[in-house]
VOGU-3710 file (C-alpha; in Angstrom, 3 decimals, decimal comma):
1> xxxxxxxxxx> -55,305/78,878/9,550  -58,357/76,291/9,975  -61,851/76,381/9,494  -63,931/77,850/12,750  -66,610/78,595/10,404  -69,077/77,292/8,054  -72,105/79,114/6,474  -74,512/75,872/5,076  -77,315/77,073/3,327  -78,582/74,524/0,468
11> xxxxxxxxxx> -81,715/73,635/-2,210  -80,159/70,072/-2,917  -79,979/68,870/0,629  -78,574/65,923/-0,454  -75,898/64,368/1,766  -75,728/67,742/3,288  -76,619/66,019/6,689  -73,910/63,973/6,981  -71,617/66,674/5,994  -72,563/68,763/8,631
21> xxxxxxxxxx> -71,727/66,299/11,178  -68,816/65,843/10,132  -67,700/69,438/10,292  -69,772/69,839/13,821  -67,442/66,662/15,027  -63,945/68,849/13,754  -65,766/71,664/16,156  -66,993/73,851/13,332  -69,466/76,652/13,664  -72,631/76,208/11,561
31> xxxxxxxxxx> -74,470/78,821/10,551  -77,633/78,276/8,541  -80,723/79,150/7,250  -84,686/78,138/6,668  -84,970/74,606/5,317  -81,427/73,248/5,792  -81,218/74,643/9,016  -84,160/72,582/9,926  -83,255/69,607/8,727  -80,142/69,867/10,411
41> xxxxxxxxxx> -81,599/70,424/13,858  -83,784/67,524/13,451  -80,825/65,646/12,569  -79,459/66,926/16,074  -76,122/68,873/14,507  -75,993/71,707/16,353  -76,767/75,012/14,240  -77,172/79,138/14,371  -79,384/80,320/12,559  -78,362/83,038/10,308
51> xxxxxxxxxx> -81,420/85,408/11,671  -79,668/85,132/15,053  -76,221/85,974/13,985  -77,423/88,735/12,479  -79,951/90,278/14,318  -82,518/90,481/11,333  -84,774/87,854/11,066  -85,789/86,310/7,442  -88,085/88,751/5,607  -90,409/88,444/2,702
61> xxxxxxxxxx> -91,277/84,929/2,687  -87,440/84,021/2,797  -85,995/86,586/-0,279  -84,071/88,234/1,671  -82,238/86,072/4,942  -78,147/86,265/3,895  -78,107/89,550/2,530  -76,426/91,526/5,199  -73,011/93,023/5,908  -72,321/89,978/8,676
71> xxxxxxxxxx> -72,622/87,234/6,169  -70,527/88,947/3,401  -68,260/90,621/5,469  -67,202/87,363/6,973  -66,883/85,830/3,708  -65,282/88,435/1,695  -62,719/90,234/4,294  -58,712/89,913/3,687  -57,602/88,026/6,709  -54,365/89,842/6,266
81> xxxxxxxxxx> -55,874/93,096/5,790  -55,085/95,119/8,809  -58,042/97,572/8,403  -60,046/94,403/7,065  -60,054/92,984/10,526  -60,502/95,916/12,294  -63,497/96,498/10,726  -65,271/92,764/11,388  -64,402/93,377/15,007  -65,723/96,908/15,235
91> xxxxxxxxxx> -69,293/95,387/14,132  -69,293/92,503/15,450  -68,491/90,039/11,924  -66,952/86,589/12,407  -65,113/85,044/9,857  -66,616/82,875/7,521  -64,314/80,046/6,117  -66,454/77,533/4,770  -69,411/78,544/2,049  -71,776/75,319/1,488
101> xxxxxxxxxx> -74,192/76,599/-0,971  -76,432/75,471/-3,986  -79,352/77,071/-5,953  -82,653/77,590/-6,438  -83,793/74,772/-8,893  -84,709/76,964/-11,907  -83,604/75,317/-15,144  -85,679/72,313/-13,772  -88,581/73,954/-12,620  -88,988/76,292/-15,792
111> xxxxxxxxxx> -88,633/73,070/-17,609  -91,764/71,273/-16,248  -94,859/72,123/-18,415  -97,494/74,656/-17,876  -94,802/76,220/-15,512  -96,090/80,495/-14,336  -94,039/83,312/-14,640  -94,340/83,944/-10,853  -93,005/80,545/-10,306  -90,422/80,694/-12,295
121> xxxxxxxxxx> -89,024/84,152/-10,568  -89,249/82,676/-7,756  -87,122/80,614/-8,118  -84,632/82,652/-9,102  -81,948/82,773/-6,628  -80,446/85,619/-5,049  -78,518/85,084/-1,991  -77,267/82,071/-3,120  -75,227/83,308/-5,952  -74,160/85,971/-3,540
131> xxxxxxxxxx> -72,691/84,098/-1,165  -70,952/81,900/-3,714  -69,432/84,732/-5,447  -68,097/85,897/-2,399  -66,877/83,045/-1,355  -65,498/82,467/-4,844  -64,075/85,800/-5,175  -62,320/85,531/-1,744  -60,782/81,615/-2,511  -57,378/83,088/-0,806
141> xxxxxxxxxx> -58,667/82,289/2,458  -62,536/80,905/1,957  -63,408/77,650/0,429  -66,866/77,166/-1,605  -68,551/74,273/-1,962  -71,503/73,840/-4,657  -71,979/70,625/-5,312  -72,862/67,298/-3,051  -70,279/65,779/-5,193  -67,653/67,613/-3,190
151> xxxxxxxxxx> -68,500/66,979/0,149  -66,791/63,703/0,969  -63,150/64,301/-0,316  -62,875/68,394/1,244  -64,414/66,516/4,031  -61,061/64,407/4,619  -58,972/67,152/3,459  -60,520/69,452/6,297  -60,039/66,442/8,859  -56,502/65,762/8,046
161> xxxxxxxxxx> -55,375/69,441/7,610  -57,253/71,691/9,263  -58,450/73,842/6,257  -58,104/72,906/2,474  -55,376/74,422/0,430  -54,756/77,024/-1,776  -55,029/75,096/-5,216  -58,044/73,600/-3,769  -59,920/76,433/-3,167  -59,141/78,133/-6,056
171> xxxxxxxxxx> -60,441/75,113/-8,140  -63,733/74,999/-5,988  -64,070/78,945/-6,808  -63,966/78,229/-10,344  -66,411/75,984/-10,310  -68,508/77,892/-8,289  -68,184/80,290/-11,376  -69,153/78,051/-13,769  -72,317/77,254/-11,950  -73,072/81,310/-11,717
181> xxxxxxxxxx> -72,319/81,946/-15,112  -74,570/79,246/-16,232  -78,025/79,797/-13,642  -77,458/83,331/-15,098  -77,554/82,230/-18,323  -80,888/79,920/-17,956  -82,481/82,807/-16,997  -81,684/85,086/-19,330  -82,727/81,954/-21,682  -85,760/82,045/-19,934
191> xxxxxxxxxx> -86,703/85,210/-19,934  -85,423/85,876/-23,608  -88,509/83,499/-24,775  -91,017/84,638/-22,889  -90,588/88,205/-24,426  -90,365/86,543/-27,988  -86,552/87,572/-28,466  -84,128/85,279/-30,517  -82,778/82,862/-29,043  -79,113/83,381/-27,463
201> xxxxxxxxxx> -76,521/80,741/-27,931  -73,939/80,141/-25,480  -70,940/77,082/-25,891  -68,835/76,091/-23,321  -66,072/73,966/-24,541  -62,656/73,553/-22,344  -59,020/72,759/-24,387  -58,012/69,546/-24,422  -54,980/69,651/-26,025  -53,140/71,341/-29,227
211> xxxxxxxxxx> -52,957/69,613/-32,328  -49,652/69,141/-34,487  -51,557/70,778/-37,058  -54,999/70,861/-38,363  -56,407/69,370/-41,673  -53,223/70,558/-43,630  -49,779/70,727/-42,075  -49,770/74,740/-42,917  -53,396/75,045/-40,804  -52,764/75,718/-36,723
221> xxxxxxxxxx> -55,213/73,682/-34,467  -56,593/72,503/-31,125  -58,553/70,397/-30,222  -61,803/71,436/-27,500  -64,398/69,393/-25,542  -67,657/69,965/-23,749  -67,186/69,820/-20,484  -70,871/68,502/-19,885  -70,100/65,952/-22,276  -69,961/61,971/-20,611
231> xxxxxxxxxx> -70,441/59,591/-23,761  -68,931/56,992/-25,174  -67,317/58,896/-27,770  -64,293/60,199/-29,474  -63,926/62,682/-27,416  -63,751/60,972/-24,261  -61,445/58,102/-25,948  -58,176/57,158/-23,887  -55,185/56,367/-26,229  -53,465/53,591/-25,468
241> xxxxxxxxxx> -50,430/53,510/-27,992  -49,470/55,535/-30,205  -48,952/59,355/-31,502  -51,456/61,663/-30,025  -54,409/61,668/-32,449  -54,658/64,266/-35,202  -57,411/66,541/-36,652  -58,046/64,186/-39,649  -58,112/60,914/-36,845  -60,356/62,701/-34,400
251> xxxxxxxxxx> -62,990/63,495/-37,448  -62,504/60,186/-39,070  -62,276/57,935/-35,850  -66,037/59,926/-34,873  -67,085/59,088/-37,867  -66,090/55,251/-37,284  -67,432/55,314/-34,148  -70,531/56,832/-34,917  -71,597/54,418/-37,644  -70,322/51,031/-35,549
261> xxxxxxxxxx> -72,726/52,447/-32,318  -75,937/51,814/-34,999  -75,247/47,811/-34,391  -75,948/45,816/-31,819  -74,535/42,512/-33,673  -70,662/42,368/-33,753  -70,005/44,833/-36,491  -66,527/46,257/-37,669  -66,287/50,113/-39,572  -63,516/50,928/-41,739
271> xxxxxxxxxx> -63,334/54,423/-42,793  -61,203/56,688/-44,791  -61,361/60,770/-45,429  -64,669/60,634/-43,434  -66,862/57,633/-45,414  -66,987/53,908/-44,816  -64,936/51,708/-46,770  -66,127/48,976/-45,262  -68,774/47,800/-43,249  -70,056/44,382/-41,807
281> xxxxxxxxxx> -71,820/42,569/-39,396  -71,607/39,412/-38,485  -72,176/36,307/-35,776  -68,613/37,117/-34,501  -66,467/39,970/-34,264  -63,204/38,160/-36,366  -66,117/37,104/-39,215  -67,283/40,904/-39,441  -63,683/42,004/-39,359  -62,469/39,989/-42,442
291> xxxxxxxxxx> -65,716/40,847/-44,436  -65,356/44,361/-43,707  -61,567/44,717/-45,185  -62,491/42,381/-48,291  -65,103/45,061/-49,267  -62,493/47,186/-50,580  -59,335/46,430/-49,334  -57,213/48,805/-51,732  -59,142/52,196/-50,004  -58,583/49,907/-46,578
301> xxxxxxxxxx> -55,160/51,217/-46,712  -54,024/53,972/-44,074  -57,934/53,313/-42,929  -59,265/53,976/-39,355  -61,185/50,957/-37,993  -64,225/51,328/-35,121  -65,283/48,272/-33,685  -67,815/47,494/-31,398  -66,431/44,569/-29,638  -63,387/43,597/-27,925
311> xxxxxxxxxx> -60,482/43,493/-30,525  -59,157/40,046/-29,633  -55,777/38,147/-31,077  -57,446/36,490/-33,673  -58,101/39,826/-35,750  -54,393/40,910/-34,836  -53,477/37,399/-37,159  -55,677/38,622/-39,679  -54,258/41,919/-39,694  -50,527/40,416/-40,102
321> xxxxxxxxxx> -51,501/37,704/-42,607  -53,327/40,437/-44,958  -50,683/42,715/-44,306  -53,010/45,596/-43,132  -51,566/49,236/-42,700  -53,908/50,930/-40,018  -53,649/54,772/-39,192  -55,900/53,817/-35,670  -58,030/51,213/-34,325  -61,091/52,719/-32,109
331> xxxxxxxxxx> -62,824/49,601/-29,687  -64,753/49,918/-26,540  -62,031/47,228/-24,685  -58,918/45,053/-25,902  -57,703/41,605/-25,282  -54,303/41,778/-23,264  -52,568/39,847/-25,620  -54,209/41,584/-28,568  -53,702/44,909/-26,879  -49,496/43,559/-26,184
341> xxxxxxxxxx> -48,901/42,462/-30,145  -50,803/45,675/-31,129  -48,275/47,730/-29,436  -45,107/46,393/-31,328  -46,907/48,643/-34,537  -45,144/51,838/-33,985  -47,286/54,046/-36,377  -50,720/52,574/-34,814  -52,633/54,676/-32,562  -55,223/52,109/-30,121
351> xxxxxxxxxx> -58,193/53,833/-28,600  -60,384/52,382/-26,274  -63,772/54,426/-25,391  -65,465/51,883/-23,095  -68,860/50,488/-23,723  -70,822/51,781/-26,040  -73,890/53,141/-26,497  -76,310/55,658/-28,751  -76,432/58,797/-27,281  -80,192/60,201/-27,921
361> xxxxxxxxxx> -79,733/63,263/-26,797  -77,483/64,528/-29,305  -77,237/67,853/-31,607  -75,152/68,441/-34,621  -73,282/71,488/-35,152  -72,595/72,747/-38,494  -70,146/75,745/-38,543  -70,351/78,295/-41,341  -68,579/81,870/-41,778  -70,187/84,054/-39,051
371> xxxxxxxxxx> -72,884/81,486/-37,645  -73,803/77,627/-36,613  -76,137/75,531/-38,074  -77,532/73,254/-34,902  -80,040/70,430/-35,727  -81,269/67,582/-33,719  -78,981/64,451/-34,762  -80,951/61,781/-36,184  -81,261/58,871/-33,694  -84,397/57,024/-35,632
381> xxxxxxxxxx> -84,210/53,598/-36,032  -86,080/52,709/-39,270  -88,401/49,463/-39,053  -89,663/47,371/-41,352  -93,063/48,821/-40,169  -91,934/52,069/-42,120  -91,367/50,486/-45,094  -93,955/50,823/-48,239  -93,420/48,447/-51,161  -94,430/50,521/-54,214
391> xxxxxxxxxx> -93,581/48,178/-56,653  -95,293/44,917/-58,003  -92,615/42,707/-57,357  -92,296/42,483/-53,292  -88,991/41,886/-51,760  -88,030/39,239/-49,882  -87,545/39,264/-45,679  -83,775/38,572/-46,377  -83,691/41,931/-48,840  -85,728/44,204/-46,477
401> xxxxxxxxxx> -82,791/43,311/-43,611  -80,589/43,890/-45,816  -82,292/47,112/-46,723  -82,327/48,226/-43,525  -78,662/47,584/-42,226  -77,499/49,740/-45,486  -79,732/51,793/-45,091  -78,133/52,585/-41,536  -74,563/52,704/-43,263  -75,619/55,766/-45,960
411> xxxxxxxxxx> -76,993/57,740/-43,047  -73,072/58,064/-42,244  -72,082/58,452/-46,158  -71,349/62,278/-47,657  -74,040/62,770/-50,192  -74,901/61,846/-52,672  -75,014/58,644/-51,398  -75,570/54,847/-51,747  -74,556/51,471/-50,534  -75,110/47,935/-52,085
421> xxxxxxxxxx> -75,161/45,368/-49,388  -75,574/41,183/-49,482  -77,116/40,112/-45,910  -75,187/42,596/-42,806  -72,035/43,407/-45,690  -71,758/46,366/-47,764  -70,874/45,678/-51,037  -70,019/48,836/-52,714  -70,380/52,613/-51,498  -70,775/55,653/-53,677
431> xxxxxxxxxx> -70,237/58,994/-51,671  -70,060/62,737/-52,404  -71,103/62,808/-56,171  -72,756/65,897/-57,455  -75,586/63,420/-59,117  -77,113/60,396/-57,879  -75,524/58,264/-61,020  -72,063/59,315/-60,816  -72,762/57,892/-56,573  -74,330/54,746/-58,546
441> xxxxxxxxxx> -71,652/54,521/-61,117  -68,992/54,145/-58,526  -70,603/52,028/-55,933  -70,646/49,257/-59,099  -67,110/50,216/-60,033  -65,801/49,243/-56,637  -67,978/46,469/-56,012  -67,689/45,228/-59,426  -69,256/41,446/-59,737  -69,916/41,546/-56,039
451> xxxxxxxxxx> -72,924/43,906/-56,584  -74,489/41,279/-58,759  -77,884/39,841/-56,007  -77,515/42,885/-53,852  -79,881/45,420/-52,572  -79,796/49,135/-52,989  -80,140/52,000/-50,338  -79,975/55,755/-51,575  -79,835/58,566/-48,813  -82,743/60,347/-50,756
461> xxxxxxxxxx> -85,081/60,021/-53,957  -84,212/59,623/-57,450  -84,887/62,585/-59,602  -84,506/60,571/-62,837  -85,029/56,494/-63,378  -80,873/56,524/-65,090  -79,253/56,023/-61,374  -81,379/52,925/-60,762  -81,405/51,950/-64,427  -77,465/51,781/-63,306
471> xxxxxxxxxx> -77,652/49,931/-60,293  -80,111/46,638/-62,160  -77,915/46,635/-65,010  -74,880/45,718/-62,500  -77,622/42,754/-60,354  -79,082/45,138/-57,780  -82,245/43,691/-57,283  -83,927/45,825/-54,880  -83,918/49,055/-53,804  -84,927/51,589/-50,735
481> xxxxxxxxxx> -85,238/54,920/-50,910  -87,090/57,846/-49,512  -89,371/58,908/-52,261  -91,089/62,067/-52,617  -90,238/62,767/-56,262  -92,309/64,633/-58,306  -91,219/61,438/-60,742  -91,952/58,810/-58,035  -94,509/57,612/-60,143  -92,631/57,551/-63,242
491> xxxxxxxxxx> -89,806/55,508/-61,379  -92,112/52,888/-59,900  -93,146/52,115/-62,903  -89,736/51,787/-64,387  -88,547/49,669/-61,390  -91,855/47,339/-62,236  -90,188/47,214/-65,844  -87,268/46,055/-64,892  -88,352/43,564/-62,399  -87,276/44,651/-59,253
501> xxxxxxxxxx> -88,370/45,425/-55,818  -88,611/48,947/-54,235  -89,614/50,053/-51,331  -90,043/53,863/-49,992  -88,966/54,763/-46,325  -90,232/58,177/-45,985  -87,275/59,057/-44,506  -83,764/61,140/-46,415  -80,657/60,634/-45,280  -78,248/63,888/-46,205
511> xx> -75,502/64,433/-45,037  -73,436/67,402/-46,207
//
């Protein structure tokens, strides 16, 4: 059966003009209403207006036009219901095959500051979702459109076919549901704060796949995405080789990723059980690469590596000739060649996410028994401009870089947390400590002569001087760290006796 009719009734009248045409050319019947209608007459498509199909013209300044037994009988009778049919013909209802509908703009107008009440019902839209759950409800035989997006592909469908299929429609309906569910849910938002309620969380997330099993091979597990979700991330990683990813890679390969998106330089990220091993920048992407497994190449083993350059065939050497055992390699792109000798490592897994970038917009979700913890993700690039020296001795330009790319690596270390660095290389990381000196104590153990010249960040302030006693007795020779102690004055002056540099950021870094 093909489309004879389409109802086109739209906010976003984008493209919808040249849509139109292209159903009046396949000789479909276009009925419409107020603005679109308008714009399609002056566009010369030949329309009927809804208020002359149905004999009632638009009433109340437009709130009520499509709600009427002609309009929803067309859309919602069983074309293979005997008594169905009967009934359309009896009062004069055509059938409606085609539903081209979007909404009322609320979330963005209720968005917009100083925004009234009355403006904001009024744009609350009424026969729109209607007609779109109708349509939805009655995919069988009508197809729903909702977004511009879809316009141009059902378009050639409808011109080669006739009508759309089954599997079609029913994927337009759902859709159509999703954008229901979700205007109903900005108003309830809405209308939730402006009587001082609490706030009602609702998350979306669609299944991307099962897992083989989750953090333990006894733990079941899946594996979800936002749907709204279109950044360079994990998430929407392609593998290239490889087993599918598991629980532990997806955590530890965000975690990767995560850290190497801070750097614009070429950088390269090892991490293991979710905290860097290794972390470098560098003029080129091989230099970083090498510098980042020499930090500590015995934890380097079974490691997941983020880069955020192409990997090329030089690094594939320098894996072979150090003899590197990799669990998965994350990199926005990858040299053919590279990508070819990569390959021949069975147990490998390559990822490539595309190019990369910081998304800003970001929360954090936390999940504890019963309840989520959301917070804004912290997308703050420190500057030197932030930084107080506190201490007599003032560090030099070379330390406060330095400073400031660790600084940028413990923001993605467990706490209690601190990395020694030398220039754009970390030197040593303590993570996950229950004090700040046991975090010290094993930053210099796996450093060991290398921390000797380097600087110093800690994610937040030292609550005693031992920690940083620690750190100068193994060569640190400046240090950044929040501050805010009720000691802060106690430790500057300690740091002054001891000859070194510090400087406060104002800023703590936890991460739990």
């Amino acid at each position: 059966m093909s489309i004879k009719c389409a109802l086109v009734s739209v906010s976003d009248k984008s493209g919808v003009v040249e849509f139109a045409k292209q159903l009046s050319a396949l000789g479909i019947e276009i009925l419409s209403t107020g603005g679109t209608a308008k714009a399609l007459k002056e566009a010369n498509v030949k329309v009927t207006d809804v208020s002359d199909y149905t004999g009632f013209p638009e009433m109340m300044d437009g709130r009520v036009k499509t709600l009427h037994p002609k309009i929803h009988g067309g859309i919602l009778a069983l074309r293979d219901n005997k008594s169905h049919m009967e009934e359309a013909t009896k009062n004069g209802i055509k059938m409606i095959d085609l539903v081209v509908v979007n909404l009322y703009p609320f979330e963005q107008v209720t968005a917009k500051e100083n925004v009234t009440e009355e403006e904001a019902i009024e744009n609350i839209d009424i026969g729109g979702p209607s007609m779109v759950r109708s349509a939805a409800k009655n995919f069988k035989y009508v197809t729903v459109i909702t977004s511009p997006d879809d316009y141009d592909w059902v378009a050639e469908k409808i011109k080669k076919n006739g009508n759309t299929d089954l599997e079609l429609r029913k994927k337009l309906a759902r859709k159509a549901f999703t954008l229901t569910h979700k205007y109903d849910d900005g108003i309830e938002h809405y209308l939730r704060l402006s009587l001082g309620e609490p706030e009602l969380l609702h998350l979306h997330y669609e299944k991307v796949t099962s897992l083989r099993y989750g953090e333990n091979p006894h733990q079941k597990a899946a594996f979800f995405r936002n749907p709204d979700n279109e950044d360079s991330n994990i998430t929407n990683s392609t593998v290239l080789h490889g087993k599918q990813m598991s629980f532990n890679n997806i955590v530890d390969g965000d975690s990767a990723l995560e850290l190497v998106k801070e750097f614009k330089e070429p950088t390269i990220v090892l991490v293991k059980h979710n905290n860097p091993c290794g972390v470098a920048s560098a003029k080129t992407i091989e230099e970083a690469f090498k510098l980042a497994h020499m930090v500590d190449p015995i934890s380097a083993f079974g490691c997941i590596i983020a880069s955020n350059r192409e990997i090329n065939t030089d690094i594939v050497d320098y894996m072979k000739e150090a003899k590197m055992f990799v669990e998965m390699i994350v990199a926005p792109t990858y040299e053919e060649k590279a990508l070819e000798r990569l390959k021949t490592r069975e147990n490998l897994r390559i990822v490539e996410v595309g190019p990369l970038k910081l998304d800003m917009k970001k929360t954090d979700i936390k999940k504890v028994a019963g309840g989520l913890l959301i917070q804004t993700k912290d997308m703050y690039e420190l500057q030197p401009s932030d930084l107080k020296v506190v201490t007599q001795k003032k560090p030099t330009d070379e330390e406060i870089a330095s400073m400031l790319f660790a600084t940028k690596v413990v923001k993605h270390v467990m706490s209690n947390a601190v990395i020694m660095a030398k220039g754009t290389v970390v030197m040593g990381v303590g993570a996950g400590q229950m004090s700040r000196v046991d975090s010290v104590s094993i930053a210099c153990q796996k450093g060991g002569d290398k921390i000797n010249g380097s600087v110093m960040s800690s994610d937040a302030f030292f609550p005693f001087a031992d920690a940083m006693e620690l750190a100068v007795k193994h060569g640190v020779t400046a240090i950044i760290q929040p501050g805010g102690s009720i000691r802060d004055e106690e430790i500057v002056k300690r740091a002054d006796e001891l000859g070194i540099s510090m400087v406060f950021s104002g800023r703590r870094y936890f991460r739990h």
